[in-house]
ZATI-285291 format. One line per field, with one value per residue: residue number from 1; chain; x, y, z negated of N, C-alpha, C in turn. Coordinates in steps of 0.05 Angstrom, whole numbers, plus 5000, padded with zeros to 4 digits. Atoms other than C-alpha are relative to their C-alpha. Example, Ala and Ser with C-alpha at 12.3 -4.5 7.8 and 13.67 -1.06 7.14 Angstrom:
# ZATI-285291
k	[1 2]
c	[A A]
n.east	[5018 4984]
n.north	[4976 4976]
n.up	[5000 5001]
ca.east	[5246 5273]
ca.north	[4910 4979]
ca.up	[4844 4857]
c.east	[5018 4985]
c.north	[5024 5022]
c.up	[5000 4986]
END
This chain:
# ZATI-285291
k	[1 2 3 4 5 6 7 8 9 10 11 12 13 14 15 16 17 18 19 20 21 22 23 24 25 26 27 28 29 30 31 32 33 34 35 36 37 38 39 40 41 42 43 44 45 46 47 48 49 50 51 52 53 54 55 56 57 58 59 60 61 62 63 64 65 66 67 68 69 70 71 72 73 74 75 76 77 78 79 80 81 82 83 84 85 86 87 88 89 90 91 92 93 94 95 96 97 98 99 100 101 102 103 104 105 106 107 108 109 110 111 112 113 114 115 116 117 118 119 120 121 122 123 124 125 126 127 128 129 130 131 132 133 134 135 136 137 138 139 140 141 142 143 144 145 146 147 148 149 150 151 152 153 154 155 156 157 158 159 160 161 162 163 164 165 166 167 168 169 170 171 172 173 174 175 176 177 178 179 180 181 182 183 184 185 186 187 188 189 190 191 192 193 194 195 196 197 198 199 200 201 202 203 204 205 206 207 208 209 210 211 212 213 214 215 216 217 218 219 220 221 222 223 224 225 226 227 228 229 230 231 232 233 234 235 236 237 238 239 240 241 242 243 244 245 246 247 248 249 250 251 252 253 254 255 256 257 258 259 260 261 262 263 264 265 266 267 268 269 270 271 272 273 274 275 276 277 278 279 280 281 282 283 284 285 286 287 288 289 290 291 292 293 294 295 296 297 298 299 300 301 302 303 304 305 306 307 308 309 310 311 312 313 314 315 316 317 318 319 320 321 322 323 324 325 326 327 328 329 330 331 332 333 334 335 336 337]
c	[A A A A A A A A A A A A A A A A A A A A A A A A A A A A A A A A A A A A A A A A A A A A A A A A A A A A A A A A A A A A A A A A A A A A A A A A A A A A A A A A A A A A A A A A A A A A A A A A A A A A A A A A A A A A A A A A A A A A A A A A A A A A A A A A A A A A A A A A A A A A A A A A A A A A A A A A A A A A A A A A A A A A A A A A A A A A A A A A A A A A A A A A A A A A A A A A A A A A A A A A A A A A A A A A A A A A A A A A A A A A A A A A A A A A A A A A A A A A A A A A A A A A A A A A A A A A A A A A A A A A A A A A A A A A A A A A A A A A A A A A A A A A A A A A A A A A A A A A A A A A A A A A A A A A A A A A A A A A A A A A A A A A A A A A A A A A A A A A A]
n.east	[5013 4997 5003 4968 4998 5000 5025 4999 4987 5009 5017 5028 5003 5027 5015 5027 5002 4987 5005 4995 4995 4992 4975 4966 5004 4993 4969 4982 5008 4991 5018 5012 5002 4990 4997 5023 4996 4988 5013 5022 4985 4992 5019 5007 4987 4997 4968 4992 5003 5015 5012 4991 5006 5023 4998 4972 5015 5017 4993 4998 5028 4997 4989 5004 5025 4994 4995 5018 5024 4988 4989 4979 5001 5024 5015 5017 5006 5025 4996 4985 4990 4964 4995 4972 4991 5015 5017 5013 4985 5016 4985 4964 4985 5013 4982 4969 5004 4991 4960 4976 5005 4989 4969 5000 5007 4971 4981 4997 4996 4976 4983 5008 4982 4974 4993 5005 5011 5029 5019 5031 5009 5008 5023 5019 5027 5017 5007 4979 5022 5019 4985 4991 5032 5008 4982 5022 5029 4982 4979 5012 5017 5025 5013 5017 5008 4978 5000 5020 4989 4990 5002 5024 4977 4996 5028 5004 4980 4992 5022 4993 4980 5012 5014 4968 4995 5022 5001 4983 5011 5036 5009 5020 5028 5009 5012 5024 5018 5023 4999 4985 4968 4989 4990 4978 4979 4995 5000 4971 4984 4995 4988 4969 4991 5000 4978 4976 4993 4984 4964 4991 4998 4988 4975 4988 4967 4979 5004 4976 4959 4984 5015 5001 4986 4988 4980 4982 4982 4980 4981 4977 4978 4989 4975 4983 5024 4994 5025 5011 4997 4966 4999 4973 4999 4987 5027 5020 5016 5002 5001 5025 5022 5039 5007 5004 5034 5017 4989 5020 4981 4988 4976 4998 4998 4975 4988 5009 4987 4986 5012 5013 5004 5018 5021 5006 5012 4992 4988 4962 4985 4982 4998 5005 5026 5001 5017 5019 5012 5023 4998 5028 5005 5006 4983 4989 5020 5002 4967 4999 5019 4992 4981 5011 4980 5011 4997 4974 4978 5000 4976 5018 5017 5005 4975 4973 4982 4975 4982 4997 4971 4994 4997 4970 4990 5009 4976 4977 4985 4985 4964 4978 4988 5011 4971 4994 4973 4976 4974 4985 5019 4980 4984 5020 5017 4986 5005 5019 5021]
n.north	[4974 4981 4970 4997 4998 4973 4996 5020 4987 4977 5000 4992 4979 5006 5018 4993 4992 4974 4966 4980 5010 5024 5005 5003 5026 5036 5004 5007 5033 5020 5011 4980 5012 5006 5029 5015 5003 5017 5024 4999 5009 5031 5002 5002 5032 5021 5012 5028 4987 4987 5024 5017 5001 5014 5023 4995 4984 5024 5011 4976 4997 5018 4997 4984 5014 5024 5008 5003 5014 5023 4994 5000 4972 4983 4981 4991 4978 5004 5027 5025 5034 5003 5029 5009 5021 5005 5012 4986 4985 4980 4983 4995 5019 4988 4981 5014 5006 4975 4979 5030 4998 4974 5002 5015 5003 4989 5016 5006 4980 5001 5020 4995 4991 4999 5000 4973 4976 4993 5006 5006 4969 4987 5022 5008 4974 4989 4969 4998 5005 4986 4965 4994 4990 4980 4985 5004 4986 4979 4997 4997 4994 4993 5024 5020 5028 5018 4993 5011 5022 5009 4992 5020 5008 4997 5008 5023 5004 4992 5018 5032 5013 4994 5025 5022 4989 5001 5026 5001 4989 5002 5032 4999 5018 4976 4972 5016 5006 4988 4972 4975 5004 4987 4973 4994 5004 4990 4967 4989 5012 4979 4978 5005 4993 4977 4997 5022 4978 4986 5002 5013 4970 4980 5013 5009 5016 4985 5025 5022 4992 4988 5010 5037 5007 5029 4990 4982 5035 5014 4977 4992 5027 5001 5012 4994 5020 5007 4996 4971 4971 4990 4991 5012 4978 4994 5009 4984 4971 4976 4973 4978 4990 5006 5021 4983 4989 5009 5015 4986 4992 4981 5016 5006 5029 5011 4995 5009 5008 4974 4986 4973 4992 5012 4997 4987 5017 5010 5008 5005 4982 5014 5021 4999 5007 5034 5016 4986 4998 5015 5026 5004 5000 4978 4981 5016 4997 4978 5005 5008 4980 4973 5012 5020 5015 5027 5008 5000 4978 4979 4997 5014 5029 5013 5024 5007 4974 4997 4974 4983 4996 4977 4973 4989 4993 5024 5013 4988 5007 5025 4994 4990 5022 5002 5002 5022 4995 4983 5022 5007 5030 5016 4990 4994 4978 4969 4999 4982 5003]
n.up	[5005 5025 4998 5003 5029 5009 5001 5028 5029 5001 5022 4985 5008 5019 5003 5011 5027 5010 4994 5005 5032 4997 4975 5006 5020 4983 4996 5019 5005 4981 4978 4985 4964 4984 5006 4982 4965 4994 5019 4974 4981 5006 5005 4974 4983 5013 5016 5017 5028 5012 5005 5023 5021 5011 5013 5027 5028 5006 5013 5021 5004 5001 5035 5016 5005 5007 5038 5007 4984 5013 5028 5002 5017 5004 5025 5001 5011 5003 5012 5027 4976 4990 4982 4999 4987 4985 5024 5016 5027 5007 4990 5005 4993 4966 4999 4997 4972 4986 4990 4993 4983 4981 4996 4966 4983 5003 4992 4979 4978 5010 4977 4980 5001 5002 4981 4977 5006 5011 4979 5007 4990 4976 4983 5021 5025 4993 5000 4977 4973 5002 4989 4965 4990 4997 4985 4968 5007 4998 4981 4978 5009 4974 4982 5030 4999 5003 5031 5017 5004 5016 5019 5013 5012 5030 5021 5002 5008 5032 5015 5006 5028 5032 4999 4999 5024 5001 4998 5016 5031 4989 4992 4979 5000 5008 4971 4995 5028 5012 5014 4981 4985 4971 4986 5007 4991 4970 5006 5006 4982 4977 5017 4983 4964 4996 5008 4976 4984 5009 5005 4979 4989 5019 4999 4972 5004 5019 5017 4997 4999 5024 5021 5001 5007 4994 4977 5015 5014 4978 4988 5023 4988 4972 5001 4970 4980 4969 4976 4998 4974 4995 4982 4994 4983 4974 4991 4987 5017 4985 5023 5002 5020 5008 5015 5021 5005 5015 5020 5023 5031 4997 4996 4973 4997 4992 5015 5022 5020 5016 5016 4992 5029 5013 4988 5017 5018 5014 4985 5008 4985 4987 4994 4969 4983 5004 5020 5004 4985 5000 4992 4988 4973 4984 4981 4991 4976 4982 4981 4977 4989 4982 4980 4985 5002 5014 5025 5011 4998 5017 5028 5018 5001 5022 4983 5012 5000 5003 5018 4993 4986 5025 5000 4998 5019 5006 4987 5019 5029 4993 4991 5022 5020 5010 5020 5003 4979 5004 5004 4981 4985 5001 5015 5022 5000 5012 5037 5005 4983]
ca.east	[4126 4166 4180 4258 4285 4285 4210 4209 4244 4210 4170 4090 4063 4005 3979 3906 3913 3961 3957 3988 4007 3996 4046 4101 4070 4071 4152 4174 4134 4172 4116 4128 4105 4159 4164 4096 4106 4157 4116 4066 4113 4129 4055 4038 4070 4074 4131 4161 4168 4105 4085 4130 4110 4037 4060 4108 4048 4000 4037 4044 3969 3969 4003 3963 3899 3918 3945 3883 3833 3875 3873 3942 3941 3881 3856 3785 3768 3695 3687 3726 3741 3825 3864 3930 3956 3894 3864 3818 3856 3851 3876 3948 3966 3922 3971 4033 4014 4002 4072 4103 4071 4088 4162 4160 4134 4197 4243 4233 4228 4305 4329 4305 4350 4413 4421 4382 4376 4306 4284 4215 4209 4206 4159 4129 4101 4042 4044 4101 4046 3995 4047 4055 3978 3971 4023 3979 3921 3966 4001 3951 3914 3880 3852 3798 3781 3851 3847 3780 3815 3875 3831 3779 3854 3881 3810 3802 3877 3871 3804 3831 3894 3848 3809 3874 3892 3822 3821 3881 3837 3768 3736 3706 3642 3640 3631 3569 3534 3475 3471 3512 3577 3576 3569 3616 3666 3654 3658 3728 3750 3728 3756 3827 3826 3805 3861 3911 3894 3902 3970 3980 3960 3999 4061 4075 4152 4179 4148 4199 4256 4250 4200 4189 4220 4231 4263 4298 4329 4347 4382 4427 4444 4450 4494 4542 4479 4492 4429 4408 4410 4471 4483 4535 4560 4588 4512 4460 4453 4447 4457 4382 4363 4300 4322 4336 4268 4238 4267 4214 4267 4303 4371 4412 4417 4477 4515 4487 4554 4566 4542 4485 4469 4410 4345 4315 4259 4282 4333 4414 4469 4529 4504 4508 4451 4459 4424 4371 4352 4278 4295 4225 4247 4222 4284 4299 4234 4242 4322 4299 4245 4281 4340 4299 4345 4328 4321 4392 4430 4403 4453 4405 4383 4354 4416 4471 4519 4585 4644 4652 4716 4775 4791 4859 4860 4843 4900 4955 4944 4948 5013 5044 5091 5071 5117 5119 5155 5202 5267 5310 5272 5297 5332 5309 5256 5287 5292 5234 5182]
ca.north	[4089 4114 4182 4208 4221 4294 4292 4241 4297 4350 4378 4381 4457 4426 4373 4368 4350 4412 4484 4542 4517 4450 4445 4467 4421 4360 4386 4382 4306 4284 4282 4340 4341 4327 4254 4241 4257 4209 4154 4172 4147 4075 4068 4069 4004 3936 3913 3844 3884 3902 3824 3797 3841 3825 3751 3776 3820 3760 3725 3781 3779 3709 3713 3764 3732 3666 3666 3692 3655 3592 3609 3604 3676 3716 3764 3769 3839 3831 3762 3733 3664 3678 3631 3597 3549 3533 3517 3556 3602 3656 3729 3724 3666 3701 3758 3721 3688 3750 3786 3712 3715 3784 3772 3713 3746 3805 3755 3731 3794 3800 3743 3764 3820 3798 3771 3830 3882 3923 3878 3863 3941 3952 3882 3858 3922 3935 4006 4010 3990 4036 4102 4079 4073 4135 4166 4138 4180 4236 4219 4219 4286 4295 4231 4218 4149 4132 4170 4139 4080 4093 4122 4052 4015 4049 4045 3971 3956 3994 3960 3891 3905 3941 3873 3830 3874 3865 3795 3801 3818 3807 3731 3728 3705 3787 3812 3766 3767 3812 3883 3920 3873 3876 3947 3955 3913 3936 4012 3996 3963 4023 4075 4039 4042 4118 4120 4075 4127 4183 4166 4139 4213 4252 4221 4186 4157 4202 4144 4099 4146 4180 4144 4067 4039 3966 4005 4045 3985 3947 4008 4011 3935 3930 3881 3864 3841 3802 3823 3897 3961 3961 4001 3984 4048 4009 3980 4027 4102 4167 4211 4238 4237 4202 4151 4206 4241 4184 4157 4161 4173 4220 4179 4174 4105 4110 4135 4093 4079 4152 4175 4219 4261 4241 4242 4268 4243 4181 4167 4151 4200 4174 4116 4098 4111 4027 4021 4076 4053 4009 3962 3990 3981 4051 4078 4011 4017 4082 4068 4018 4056 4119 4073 4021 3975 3898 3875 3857 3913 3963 4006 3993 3931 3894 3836 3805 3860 3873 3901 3965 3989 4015 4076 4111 4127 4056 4033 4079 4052 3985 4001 4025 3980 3947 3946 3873 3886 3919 3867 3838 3779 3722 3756 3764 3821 3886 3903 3934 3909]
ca.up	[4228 4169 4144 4159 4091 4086 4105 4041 3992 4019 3956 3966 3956 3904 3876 3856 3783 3765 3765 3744 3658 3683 3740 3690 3633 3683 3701 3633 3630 3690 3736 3788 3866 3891 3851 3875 3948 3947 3896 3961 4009 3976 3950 4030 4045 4018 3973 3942 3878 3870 3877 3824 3784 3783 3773 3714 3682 3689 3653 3596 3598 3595 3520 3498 3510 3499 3427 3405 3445 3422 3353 3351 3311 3293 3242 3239 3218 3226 3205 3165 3223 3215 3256 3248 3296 3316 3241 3194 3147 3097 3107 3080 3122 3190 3178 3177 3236 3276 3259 3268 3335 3357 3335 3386 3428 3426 3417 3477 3515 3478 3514 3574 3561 3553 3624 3663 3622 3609 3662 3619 3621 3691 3708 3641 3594 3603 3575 3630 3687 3652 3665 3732 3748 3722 3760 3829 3794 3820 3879 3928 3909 3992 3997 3944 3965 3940 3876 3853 3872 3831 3777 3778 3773 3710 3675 3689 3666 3602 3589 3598 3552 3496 3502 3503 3436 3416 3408 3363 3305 3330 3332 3405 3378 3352 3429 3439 3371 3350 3330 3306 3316 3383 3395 3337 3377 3445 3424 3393 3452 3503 3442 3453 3530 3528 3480 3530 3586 3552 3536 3600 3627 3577 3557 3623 3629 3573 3526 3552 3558 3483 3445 3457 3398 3425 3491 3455 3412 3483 3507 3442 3453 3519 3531 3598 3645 3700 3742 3748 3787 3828 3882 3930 3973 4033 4045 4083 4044 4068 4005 4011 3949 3938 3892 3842 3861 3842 3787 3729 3663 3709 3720 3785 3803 3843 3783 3729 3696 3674 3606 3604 3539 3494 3517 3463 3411 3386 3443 3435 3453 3496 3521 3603 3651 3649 3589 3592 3661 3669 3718 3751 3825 3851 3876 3906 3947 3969 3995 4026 4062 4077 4107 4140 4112 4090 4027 4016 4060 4020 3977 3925 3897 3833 3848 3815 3790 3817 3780 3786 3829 3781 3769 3785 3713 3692 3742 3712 3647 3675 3702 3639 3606 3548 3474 3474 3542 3534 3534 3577 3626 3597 3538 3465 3445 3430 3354 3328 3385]
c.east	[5009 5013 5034 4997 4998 4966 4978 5003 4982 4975 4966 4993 4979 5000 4973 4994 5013 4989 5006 5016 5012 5008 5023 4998 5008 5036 5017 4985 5013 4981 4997 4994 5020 5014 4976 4994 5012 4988 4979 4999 5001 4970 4970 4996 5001 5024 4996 4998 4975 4983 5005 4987 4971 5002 5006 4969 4973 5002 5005 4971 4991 4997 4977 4971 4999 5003 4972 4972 5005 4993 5025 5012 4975 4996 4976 4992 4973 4986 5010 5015 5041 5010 5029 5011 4980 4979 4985 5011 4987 5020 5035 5011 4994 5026 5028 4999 5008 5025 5013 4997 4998 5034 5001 5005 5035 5020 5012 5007 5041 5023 4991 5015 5023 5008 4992 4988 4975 4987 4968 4989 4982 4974 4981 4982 4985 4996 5021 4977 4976 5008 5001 4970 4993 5012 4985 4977 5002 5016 4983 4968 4976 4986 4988 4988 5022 4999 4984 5010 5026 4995 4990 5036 5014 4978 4993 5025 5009 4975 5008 5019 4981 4984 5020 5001 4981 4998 5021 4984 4967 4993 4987 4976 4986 4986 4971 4988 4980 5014 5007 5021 5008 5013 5021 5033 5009 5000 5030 5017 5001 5012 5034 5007 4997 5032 5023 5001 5003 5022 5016 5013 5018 5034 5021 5020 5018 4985 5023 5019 5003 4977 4985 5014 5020 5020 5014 5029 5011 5017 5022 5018 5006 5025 5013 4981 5018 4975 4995 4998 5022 4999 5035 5000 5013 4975 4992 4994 5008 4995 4977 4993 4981 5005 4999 4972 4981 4997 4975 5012 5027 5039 5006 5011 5018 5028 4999 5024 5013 4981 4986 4991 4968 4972 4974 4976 5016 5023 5032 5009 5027 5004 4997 4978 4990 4975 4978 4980 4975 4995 4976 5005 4995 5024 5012 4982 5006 5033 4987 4979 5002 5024 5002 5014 4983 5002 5028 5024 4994 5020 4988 4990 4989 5018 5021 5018 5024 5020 5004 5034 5012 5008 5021 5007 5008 5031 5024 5004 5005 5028 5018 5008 4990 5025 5002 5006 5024 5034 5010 4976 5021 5016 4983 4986 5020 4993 4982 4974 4984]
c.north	[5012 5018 5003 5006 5023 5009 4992 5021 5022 5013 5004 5031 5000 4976 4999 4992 5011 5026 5017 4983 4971 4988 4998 4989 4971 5002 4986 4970 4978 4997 5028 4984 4986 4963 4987 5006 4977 4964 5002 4981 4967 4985 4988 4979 4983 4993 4977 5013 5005 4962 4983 5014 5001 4970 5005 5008 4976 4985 5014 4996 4971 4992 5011 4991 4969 4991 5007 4988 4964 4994 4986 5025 5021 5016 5016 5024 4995 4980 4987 4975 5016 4971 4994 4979 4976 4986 5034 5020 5026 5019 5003 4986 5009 5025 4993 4985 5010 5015 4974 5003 5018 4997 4985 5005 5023 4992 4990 5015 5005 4985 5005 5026 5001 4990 5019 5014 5009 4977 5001 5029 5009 4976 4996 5007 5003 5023 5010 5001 5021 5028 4999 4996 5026 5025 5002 5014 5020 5007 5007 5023 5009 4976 4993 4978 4984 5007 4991 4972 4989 5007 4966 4975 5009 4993 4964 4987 5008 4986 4966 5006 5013 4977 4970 5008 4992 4980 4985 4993 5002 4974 5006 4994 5038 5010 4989 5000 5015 5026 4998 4980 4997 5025 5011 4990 5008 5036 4995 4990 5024 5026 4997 5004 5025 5012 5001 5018 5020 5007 5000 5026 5021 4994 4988 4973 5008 4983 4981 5013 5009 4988 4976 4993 4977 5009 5006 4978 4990 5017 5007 4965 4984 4983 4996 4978 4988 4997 5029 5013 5005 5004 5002 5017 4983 4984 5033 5022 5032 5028 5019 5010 4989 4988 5015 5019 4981 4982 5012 5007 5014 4996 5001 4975 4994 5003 4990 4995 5029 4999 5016 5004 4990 5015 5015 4976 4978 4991 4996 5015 4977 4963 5000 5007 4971 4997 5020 4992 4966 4975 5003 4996 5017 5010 4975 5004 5019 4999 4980 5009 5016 4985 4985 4980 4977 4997 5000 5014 5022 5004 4992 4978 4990 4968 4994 5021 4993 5005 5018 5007 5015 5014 5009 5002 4969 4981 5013 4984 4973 4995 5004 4973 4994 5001 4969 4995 5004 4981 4994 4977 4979 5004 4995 5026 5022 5001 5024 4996 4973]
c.up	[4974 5005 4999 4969 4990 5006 4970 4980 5004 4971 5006 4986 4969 4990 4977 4976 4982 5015 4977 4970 5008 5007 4975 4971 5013 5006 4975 4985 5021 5022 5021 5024 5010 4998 5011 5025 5004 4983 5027 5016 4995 4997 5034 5003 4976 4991 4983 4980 4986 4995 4987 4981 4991 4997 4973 4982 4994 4981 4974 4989 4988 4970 4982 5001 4992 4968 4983 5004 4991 4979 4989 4980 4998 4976 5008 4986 4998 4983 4974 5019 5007 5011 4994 5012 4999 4971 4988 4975 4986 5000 5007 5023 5033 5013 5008 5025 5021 5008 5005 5042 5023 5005 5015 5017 5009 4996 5023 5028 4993 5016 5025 5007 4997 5032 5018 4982 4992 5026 4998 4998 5018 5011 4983 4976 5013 5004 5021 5023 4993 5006 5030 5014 4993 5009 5039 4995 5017 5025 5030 4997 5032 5003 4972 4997 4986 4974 4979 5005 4974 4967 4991 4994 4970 4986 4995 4978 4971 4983 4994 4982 4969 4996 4996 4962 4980 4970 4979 4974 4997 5005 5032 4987 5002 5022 5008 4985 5004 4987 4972 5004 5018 5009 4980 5016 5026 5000 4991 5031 5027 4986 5014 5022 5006 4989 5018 5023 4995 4992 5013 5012 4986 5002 5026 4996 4977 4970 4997 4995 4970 4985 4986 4987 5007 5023 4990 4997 5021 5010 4985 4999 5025 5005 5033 5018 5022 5019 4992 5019 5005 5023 5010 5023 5027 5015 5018 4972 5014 4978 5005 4974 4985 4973 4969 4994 4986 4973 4972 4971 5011 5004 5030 4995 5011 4975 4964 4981 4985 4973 5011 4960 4996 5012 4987 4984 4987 5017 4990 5015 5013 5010 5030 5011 5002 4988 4997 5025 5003 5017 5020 5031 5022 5017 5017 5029 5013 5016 5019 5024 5017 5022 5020 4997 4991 4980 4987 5019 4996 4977 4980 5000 4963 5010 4973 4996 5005 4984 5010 5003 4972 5000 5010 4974 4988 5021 4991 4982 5007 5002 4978 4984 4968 4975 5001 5032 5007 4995 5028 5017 4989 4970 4971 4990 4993 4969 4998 5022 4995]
END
């Protein structure tokens, strides 16, 4: 029962949280109708993608409540109870902790980049999963059973990470104590999550594409992945479209190895679509969708990368003789080569 593909692109005439200002505020944020018609379409149906990456962000969550619940890193703001690898410390050493234990933790997302790319982008940010819940706020504006669904989803998700964050710098004992440090701690904790969706709602994907420093940074060292977004034209495609409709940093995915100009904010000029692109999966879902294709004879895939075919120009210069050629076969070099 899925939708041909030009039923897929077709743009919707509305959607019920724009109008008039706020239609052509939400265009220039990346979020028109016609990306959430098609975020509609995939959102329908069940996808592998969407089940790694609630393993992946579990595990994200995992970290972030863990190190402090450990006391493995803490900074009691309230308190005073700092933590250091699981002992009693005092500020300086709580602190050093902390950035020891963030760098870690970005370290690791680092290496996780050099073989696939932004992969931790598209599966393992959180504030990545919080643009794309609040993109479902949006997609389904006739059916308000779905919308208070994907509103009570973002609100939960931003309450657990301002509570994750929390925890950083807050003793648990604070959320359970006696007046006021409770309601001082449980007021900053629903402050941040109002925050976290408001950001979510505002900003969107154009976080990631011009203003995520750490993205940013992987997009400028980008190195030669061997796992990403590679689309392979003699698979299942049907030049509709979608994957570009739904691309949330506005990239076509079949063309990822061209340059595209700078994105603006803090973004890099002349670097590939490669390294700008999130790794998030969307246009993988929706190819395979509109094509009815399987997992792996979709043109699209999150897969092992090919090389890309070479050029005509790229074969010319191959062809051209080289100066340390230039001699007899057999003979001695030419003078001067």
């Amino acid at each position: 029962n899925r939708r041909p593909a030009a039923r897929v692109l077709a743009p919707a005439a509305t959607v019920g949280a724009f109008g008039g200002a706020g239609r052509a505020r939400a265009r220039r944020w990346g979020v028109t109708p016609a990306r959430f018609r098609t975020q509609r379409v995939i959102l329908g149906h069940p996808h592998r993608y969407r089940r790694y990456r609630g393993a992946t962000m579990a595990i994200t969550f995992a970290i972030l409540f863990g190190v402090p619940l450990l006391g493995l890193a803490r900074v009691d703001l309230f308190g005073g109870a700092h933590r250091a690898l699981g002992r009693d410390v005092d500020l300086r050493v709580g602190l050093v902790a902390v950035c020891a234990a963030i760098a870690a933790f970005y370290a690791a997302t680092f290496v996780i980049n050099l073989p696939a790319g932004r992969m931790f982008c598209g599966f393992g940010c959180p504030v990545g999963q919080l643009h794309r819940l609040a993109d479902a706020t949006d997609s389904f504006p006739r059916d308000p059973s779905r919308r208070r669904r994907a509103w009570a989803e973002l609100g939960l998700f931003a309450l657990a990470l301002s509570l994750a964050v929390s925890l950083w710098w807050t003793a648990p004992g604070a959320f359970v104590g006696g007046w006021p440090a409770a309601a001082i701690a449980w007021s900053s904790v629903l402050a941040v999550a109002a925050v976290a969706v408001g950001h979510a709602r505002r900003f969107r994907w154009n976080f990631c594409r011009k203003l995520c420093p750490i993205g940013l940074y992987y997009s400028a060292v980008q190195s030669n992945a061997v796992v990403g977004l590679d689309f392979d034209r003699g698979r299942a495609c049907t030049d509709c479209g979608a994957c570009m409709t739904i691309c949330p940093v506005h990239l076509d995915p079949r063309h990822l190895e061209a340059e595209i100009p700078t994105p603006g904010g803090l973004g890099f000029d002349g670097l590939p679509g490669a390294n700008h692109c999130l790794h998030c999966g969307a246009c993988v879902e929706i190819c395979e969708h509109v094509t009815h294709a399987k997992p792996r004879a979709a043109a699209l895939g999150l897969r092992r990368l090919r090389k890309p075919p070479m050029t005509d120009e790229a074969a010319a210069a191959l062809a051209e003789p080289r100066p340390e050629d230039a001699h007899e076969p057999g003979g001695p070099p030419a003078p001067g080569a």
